[in-house]
C-alpha positions as CSV (number, residue, x, y, z in Angstrom):
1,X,-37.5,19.7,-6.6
2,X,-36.4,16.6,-8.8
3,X,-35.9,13.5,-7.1
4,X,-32.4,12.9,-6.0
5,X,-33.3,8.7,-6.8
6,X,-35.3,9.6,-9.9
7,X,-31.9,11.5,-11.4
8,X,-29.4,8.3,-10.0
9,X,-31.4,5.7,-11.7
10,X,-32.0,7.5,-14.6
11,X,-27.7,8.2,-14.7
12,X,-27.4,4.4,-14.3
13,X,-29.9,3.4,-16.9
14,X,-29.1,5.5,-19.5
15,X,-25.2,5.2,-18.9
16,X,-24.1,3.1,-21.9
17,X,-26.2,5.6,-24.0
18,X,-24.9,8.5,-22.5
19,X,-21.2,7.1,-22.6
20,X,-21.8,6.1,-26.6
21,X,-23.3,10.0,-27.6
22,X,-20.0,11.6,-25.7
23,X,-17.6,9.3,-27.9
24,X,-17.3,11.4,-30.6
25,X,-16.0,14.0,-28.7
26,X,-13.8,12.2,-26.6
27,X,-12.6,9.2,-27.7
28,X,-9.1,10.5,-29.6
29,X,-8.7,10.9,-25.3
30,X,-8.3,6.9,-25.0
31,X,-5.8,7.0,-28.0
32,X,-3.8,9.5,-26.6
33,X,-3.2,8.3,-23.0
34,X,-2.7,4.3,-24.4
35,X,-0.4,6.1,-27.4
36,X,1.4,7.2,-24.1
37,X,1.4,4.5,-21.9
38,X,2.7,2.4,-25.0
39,X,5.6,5.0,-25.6
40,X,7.0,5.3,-22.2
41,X,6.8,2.1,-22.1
42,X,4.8,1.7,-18.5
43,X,1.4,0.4,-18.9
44,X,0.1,1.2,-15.5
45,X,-3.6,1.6,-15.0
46,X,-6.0,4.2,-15.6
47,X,-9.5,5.0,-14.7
48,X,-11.5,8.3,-16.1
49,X,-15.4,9.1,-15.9
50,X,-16.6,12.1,-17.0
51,X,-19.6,13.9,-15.5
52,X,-21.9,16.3,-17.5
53,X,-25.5,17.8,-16.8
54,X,-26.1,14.7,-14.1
55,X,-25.3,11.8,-16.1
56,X,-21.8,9.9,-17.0
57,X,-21.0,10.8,-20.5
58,X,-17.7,9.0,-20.8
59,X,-15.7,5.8,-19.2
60,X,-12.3,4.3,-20.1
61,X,-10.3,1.9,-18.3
62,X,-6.6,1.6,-19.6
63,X,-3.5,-0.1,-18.7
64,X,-3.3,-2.8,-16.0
65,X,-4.2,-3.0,-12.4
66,X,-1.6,-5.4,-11.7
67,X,1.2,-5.1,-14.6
68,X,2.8,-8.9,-13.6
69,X,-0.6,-10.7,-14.2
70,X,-1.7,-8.6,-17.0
71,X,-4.7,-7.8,-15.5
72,X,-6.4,-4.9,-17.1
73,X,-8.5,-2.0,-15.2
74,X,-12.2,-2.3,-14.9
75,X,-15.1,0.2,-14.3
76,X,-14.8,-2.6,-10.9
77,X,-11.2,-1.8,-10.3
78,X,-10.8,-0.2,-7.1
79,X,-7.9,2.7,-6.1
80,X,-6.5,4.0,-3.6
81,X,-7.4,7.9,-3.5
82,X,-5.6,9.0,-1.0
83,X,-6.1,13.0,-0.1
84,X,-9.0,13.1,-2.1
85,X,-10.7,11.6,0.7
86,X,-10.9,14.9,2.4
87,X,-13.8,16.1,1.3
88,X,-16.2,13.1,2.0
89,X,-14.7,13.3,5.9
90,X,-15.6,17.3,5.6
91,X,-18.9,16.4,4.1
92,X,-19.6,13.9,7.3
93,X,-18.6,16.7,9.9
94,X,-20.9,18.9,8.2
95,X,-23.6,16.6,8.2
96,X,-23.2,16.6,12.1
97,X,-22.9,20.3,12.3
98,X,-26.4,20.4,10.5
99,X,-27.9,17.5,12.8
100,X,-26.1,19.6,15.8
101,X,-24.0,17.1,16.7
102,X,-20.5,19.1,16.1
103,X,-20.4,22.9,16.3
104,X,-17.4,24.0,13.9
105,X,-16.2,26.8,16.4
106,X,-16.1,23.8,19.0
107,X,-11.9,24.2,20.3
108,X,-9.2,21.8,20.3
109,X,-9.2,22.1,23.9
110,X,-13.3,21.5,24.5
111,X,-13.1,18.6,22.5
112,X,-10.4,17.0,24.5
113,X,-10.9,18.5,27.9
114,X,-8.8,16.3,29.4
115,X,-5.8,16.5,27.3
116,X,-3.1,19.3,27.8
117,X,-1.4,20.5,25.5
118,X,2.1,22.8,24.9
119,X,3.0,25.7,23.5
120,X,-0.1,27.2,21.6
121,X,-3.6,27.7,22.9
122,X,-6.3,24.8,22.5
123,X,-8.8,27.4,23.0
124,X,-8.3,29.3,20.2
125,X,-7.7,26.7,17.8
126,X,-11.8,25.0,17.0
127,X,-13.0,22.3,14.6
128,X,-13.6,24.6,11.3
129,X,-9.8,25.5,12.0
130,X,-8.8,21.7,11.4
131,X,-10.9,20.8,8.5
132,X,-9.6,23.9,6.6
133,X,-5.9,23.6,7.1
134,X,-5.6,27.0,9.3
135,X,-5.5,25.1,12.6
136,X,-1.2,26.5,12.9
137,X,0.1,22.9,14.9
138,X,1.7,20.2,13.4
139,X,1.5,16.7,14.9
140,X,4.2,14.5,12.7
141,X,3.7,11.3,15.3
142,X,0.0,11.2,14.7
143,X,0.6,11.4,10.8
144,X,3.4,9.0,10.9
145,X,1.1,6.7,12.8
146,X,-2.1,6.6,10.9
147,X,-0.5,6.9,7.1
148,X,2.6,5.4,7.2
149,X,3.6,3.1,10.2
150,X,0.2,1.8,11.3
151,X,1.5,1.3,15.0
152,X,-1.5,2.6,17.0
153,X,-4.7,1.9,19.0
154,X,-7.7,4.1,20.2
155,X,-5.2,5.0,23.6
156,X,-2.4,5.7,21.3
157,X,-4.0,8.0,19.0
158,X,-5.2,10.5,21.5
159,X,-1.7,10.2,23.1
160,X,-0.2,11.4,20.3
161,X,-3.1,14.1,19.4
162,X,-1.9,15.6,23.4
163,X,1.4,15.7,21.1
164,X,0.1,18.3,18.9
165,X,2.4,21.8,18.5
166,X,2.6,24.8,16.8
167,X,3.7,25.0,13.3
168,X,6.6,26.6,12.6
169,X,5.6,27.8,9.4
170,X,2.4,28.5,9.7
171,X,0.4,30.6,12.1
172,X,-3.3,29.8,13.6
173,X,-5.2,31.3,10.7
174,X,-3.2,30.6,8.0
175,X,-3.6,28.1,5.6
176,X,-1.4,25.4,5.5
177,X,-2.1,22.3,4.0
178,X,-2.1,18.8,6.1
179,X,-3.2,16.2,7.2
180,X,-3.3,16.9,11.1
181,X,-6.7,18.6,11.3
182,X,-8.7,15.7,9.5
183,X,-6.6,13.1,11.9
184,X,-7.5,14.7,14.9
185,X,-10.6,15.4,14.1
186,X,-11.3,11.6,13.5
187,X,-9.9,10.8,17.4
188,X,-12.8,13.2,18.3
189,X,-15.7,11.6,16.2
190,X,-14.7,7.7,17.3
191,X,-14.8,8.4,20.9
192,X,-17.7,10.6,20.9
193,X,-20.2,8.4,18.4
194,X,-18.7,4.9,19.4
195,X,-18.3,4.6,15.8
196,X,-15.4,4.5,13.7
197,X,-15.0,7.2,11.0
198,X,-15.3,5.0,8.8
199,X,-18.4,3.3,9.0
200,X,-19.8,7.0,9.9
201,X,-19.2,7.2,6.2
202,X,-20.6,4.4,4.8
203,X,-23.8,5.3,7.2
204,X,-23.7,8.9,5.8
205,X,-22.5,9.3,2.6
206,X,-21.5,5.7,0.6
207,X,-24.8,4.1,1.2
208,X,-27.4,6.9,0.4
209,X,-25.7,7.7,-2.6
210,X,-25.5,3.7,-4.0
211,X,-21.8,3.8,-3.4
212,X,-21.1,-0.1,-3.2
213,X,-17.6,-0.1,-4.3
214,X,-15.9,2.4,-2.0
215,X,-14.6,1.9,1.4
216,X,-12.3,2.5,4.3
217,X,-11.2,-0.8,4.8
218,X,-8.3,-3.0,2.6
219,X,-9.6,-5.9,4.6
220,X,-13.4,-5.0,3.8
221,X,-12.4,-5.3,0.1
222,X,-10.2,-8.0,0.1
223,X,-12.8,-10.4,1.9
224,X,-15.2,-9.0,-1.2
225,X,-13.3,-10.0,-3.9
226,X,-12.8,-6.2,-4.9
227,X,-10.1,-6.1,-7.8
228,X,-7.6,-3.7,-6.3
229,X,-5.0,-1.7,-8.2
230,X,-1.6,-2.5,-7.2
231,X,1.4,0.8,-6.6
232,X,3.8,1.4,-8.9
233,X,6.0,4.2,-10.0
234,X,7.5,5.9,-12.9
235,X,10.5,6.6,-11.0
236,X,11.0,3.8,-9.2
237,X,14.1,1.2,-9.7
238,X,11.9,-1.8,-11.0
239,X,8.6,0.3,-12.6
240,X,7.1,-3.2,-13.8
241,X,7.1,-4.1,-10.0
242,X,4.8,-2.8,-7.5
243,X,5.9,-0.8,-4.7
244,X,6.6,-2.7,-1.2
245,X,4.3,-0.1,1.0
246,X,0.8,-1.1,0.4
247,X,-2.3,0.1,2.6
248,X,-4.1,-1.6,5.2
249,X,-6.6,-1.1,7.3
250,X,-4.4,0.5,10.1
251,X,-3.2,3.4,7.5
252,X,-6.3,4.0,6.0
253,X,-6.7,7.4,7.9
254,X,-9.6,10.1,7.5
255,X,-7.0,12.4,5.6
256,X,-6.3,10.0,2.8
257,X,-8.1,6.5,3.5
258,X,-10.8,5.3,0.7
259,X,-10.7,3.0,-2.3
260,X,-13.1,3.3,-4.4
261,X,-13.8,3.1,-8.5
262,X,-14.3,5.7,-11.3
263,X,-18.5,5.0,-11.4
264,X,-18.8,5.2,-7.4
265,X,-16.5,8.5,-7.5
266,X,-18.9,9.9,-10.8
267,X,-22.0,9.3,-8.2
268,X,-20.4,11.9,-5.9
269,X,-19.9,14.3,-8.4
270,X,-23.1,13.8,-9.5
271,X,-24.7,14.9,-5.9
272,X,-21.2,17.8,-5.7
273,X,-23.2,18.8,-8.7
274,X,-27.0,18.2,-7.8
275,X,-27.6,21.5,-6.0
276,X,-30.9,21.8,-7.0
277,X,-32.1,18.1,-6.6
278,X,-33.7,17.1,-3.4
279,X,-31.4,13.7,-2.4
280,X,-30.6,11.5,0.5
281,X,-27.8,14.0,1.1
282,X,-28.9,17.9,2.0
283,X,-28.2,19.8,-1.1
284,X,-28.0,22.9,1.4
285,X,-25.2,21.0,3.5
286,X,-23.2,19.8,0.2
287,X,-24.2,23.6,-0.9
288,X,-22.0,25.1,2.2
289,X,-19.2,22.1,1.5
290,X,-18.1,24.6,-1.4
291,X,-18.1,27.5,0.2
292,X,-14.5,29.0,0.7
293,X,-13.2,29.5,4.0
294,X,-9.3,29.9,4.0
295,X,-7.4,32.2,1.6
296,X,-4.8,30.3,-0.6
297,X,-2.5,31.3,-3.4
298,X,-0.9,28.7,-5.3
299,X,-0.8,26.6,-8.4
300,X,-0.8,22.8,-8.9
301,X,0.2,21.8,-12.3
302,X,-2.7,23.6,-14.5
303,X,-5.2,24.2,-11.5
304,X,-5.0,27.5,-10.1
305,X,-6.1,27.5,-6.6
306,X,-7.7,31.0,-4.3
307,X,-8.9,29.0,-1.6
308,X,-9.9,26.5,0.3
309,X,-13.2,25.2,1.0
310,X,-14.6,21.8,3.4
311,X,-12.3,19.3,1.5
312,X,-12.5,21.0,-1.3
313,X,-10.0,23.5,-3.4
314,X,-11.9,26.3,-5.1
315,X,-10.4,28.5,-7.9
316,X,-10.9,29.1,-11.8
317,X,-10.0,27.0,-14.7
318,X,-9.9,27.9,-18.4
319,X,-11.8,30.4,-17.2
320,X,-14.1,28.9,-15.3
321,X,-15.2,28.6,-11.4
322,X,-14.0,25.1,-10.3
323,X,-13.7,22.7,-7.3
324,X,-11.2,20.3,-7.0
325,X,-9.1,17.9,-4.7
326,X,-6.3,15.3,-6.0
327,X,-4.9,12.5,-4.1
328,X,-1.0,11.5,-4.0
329,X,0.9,8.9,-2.2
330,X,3.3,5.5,-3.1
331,X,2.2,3.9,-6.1
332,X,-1.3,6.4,-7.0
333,X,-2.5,9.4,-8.0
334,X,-6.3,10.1,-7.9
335,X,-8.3,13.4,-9.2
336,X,-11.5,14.7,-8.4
337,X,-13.0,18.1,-10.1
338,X,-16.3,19.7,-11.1
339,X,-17.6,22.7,-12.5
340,X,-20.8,23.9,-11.1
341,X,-22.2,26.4,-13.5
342,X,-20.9,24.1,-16.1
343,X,-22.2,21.0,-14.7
344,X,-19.1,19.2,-15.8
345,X,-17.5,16.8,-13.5
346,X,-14.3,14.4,-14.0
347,X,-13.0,11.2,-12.4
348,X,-9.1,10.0,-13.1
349,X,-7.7,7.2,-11.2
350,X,-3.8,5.7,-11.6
351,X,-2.0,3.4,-10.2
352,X,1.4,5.5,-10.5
353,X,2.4,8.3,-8.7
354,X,4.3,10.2,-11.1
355,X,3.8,9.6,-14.3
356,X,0.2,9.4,-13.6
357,X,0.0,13.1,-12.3
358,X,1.5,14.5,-15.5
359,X,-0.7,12.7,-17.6
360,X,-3.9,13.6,-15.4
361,X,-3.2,16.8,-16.0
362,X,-3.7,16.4,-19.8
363,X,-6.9,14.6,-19.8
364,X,-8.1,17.2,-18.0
365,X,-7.7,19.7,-20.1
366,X,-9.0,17.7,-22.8
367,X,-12.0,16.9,-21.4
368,X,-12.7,19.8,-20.1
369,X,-12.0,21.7,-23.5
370,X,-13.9,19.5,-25.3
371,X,-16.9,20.1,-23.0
372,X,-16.3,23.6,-22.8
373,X,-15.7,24.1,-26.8
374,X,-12.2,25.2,-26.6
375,X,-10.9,26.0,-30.1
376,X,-7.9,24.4,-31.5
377,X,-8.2,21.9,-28.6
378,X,-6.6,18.6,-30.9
379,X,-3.7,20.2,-31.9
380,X,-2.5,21.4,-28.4
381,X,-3.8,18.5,-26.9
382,X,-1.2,16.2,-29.5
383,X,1.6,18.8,-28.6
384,X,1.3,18.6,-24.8
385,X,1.4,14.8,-25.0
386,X,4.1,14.6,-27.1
387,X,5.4,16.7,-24.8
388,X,5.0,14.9,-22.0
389,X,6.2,11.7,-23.4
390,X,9.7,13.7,-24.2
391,X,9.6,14.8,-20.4
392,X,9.1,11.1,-19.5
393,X,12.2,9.8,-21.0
394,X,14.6,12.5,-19.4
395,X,12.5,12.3,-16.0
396,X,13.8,8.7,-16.2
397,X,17.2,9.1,-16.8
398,X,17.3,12.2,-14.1
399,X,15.8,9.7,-11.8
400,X,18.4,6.9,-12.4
401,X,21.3,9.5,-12.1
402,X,19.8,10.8,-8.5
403,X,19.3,7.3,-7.4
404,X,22.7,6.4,-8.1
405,X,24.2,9.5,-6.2
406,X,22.6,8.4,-3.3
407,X,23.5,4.7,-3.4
408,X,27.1,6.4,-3.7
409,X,27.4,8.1,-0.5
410,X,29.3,6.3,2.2
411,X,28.3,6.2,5.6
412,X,29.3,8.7,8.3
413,X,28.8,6.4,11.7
414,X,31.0,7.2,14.5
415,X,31.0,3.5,15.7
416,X,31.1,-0.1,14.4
417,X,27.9,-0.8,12.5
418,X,26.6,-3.4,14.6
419,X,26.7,-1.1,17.6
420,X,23.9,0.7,16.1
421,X,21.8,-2.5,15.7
422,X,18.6,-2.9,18.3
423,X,15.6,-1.4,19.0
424,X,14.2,1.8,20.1
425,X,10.9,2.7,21.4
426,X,8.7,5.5,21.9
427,X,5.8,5.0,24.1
428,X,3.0,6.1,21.5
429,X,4.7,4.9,18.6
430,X,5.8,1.9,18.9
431,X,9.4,0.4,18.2
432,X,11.8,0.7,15.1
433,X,13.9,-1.9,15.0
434,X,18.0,-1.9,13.2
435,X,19.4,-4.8,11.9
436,X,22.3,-4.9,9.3
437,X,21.8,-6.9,5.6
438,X,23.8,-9.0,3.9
439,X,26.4,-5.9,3.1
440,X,26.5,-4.2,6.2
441,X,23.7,-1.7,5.6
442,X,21.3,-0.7,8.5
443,X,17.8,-1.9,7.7
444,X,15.0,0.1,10.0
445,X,11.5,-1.5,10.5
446,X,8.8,-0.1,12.0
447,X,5.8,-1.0,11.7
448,X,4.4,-1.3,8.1
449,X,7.6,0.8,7.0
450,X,10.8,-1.1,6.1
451,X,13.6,0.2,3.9
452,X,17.7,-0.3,3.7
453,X,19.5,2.8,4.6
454,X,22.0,4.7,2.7
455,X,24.7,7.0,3.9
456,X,24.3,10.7,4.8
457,X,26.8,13.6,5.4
458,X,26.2,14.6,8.8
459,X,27.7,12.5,11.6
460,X,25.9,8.9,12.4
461,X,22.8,10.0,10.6
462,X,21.6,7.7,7.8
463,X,19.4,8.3,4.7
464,X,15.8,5.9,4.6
465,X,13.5,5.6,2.1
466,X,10.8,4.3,4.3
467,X,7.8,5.9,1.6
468,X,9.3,4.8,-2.0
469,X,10.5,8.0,-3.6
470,X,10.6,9.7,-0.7
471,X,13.9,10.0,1.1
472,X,14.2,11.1,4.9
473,X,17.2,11.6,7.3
474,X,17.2,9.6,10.8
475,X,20.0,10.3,13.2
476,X,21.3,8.5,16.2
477,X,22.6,9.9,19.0
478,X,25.6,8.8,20.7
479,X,27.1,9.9,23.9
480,X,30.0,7.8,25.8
481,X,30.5,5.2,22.6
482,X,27.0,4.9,23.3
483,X,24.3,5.2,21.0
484,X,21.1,6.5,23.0
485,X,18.4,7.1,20.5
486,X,17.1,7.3,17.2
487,X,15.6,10.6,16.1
488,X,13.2,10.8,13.2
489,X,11.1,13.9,11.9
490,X,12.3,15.5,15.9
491,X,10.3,12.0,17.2
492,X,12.9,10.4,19.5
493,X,12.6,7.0,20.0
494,X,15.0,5.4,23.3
495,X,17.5,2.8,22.7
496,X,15.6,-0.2,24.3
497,X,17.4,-3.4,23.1
């Protein structure tokens, strides 16, 4: 078998020769996403490598990491990439399963013995059940916690893991995707190796595979130097600013918690794609990584999707098997596909988390029908973005119209505003706290979350935007001109101050 080192070194060495052969397929691709950053008018930042028969055949870096300073994206710009972490936490647990450390039909309830939980049956519910989204609980506190609030500790985390319950919509072998299974799954691994999750990664998959620019850790990367792409968003008020909610180290969780860069991300497709090389990482463990094992009908944009695999989506496209997983939150959208029998791979990184979708979307079908000799591919590549540069402009306007609906609605409170002002705790959770602003609007804090509510139609409940473009409905409850709680996503959190 070929050397697994022998093929990296010889992908870095010959990577500017590689990336100059591949540009005169691809390079009308860097004048159509600039023509379209230029057009709509939002210059955000995007990263694309392109992966073919084990060697990088194309880079570009366009738009800005940080649109205030002008700072431009670099092959060293780091992003965020959210849910597209999945599949290097699947790959890890899989790597233990093969070292026998973790047996995938291992239950919820053996793997926290002493934790009791309600309503469904721990016993029936094992590992391979919450790394392939047919697990059937839900646990919103423990996602709330390690993605959004960053309010929790090793104690806290298997507190609210105890809080797990079945899903609603989804029974115990269905697939439903979420981030609960990887979450949970993560409690397990740091108390049973003594080592965070993340450094498992580094030790397991980063390292061997020359990673040096990816991590689960803002601090890690700040204290390096790393340029970091900052959030914005097409439909947010200000799109030249950057969102307020940024990551850190406490919501950098194993569902959606790396940055990394377009080269580092290219080096794991390379060993996705490597089945035959013999590498630091088992080509028969990344080999059973892509193996489906939950049914799944659905379509994301162009990507038709059959099932689900370790981390990974599996379906065809233009034809073609594929294996993809995409990332989404505040401020960034990340993608991350590969063909195996064609041995084409591709890398897209934004900074946006809308308008960077769409436009995703296009470069992957041109680079894919470039690479897979799709006929007529320039002039229905030129339509789609002209298309999509129409869609921007009415996208904007529908946003600005929705936006100022909700700013419109008045509020519904069954008391004096300032009787709803204090805090309220939960005892995983942490506290939110309510003050008033300048105009008499509740403002709700908790944690890494801040936002200014808006008014809603059912009695005292109020609209926040806690994740930017994401709106959700907190309601108080009030008994004897009293209010008693705050309720949030059916967490209740006790009047305390």
């Amino acid at each position: 078998m070929k050397s697994f080192l022998a093929c990296m070194l010889s992908t870095v060495a010959s990577l500017a020769v590689a990336a100059d052969s591949a540009t005169s397929d691809l390079t009308p691709l860097t004048d159509l996403v600039r023509h379209t950053k230029d057009v709509t008018a939002h210059p955000f930042g995007t990263a694309i490598a392109v992966v073919k028969d084990g060697q990088v055949v194309y880079e570009a870096y366009l738009g800005y990491a940080d649109i205030g300073k002008r700072l431009p994206v670099t092959r060293d710009t780091s992003f965020y990439i959210a849910s597209a972490t999945k599949p290097f936490f699947a790959l890890n647990a899989l790597l233990k399963e093969a070292d026998g450390a973790l047996d995938m039909s291992t239950s919820l309830q053996q793997l926290f013995p002493d934790l009791r939980f309600a309503g469904f049956d721990a016993a029936a519910v094992t590992a391979r059940d919450l790394l392939t989204h047919t697990s059937g609980i839900d646990d919103p506190p423990l996602v709330w916690a390690t993605a959004f609030s960053g309010v929790h500790d090793a104690r806290s985390r298997r507190a609210l893991v105890a809080l797990a319950a079945p899903d609603a919509e989804a029974a115990h072998g269905t697939f439903k995707y979420t981030n609960v299974g990887y979450n949970i799954l993560s409690v397990w691994m740091d108390q049973r190796d003594a080592t965070p999750w993340q450094r498992q990664l580094e030790r397991a998959i980063f390292e061997p595979l020359g990673m040096r620019h990816t991590t689960a850790s803002v601090s890690r990367a700040e204290a390096a130097g790393w340029p970091l792409a900052r959030p914005y968003s097409f439909a947010g008020v200000r799109t030249a600013e950057p969102l307020y909610l940024t990551k850190s180290d406490p919501t950098m969780h194993a569902a959606g918690g790396l940055l990394s860069t377009a080269p580092d991300l290219a080096r794991f497709l390379i060993a996705q794609l490597a089945a035959d090389v013999d590498g630091p990482i088992a080509p028969a463990v990344i080999a059973r990584s892509h193996r489906p094992q939950a049914a799944v009908s659905s379509k994301y944009l162009d990507f038709e999707r059959s099932g689900y695999a370790w981390g990974w989506y599996t379906g065809t496209y233009k034809g073609r098997p594929m294996l993809h997983h995409f990332g989404g939150f505040a401020g960034f959208h990340a993608h991350l596909s590969f063909m195996p029998e064609a041995g084409i791979g591709l890398v897209v990184l934004n900074n946006d988390d809308v308008l960077g979708a769409q436009l995703t979307n296009l470069i992957a079908d041109y680079v894919y029908g470039v690479l897979l000799d799709e006929p007529d591919l320039e002039a229905t590549s030129a339509r789609r973005f002209a298309e999509l540069e129409g869609k921007a402009a009415a996208l904007r306007a529908k946003v600005a119209e929705q936006r100022s609906g909700i700013a419109s609605r008045a509020f519904n409170l069954s008391l004096p505003r300032e009787r709803y002002v204090g805090t309220y705790a939960h005892a995983a959770l942490g506290e939110i706290t309510v003050t008033l602003d300048a105009a008499q609007r509740p403002v709700l804090r908790w944690g890494r979350l801040a936002g200014t509510a808006t008014g809603a139609e059912q009695r005292d409940q109020v609209r926040i935007e806690w994740v930017p473009n994401s709106g959700e409905f907190a309601a108080f409850e009030v008994a004897e001109g009293q209010v008693k709680a705050l309720v949030f996503d059916r967490i209740v959190f006790a009047r305390s101050g």
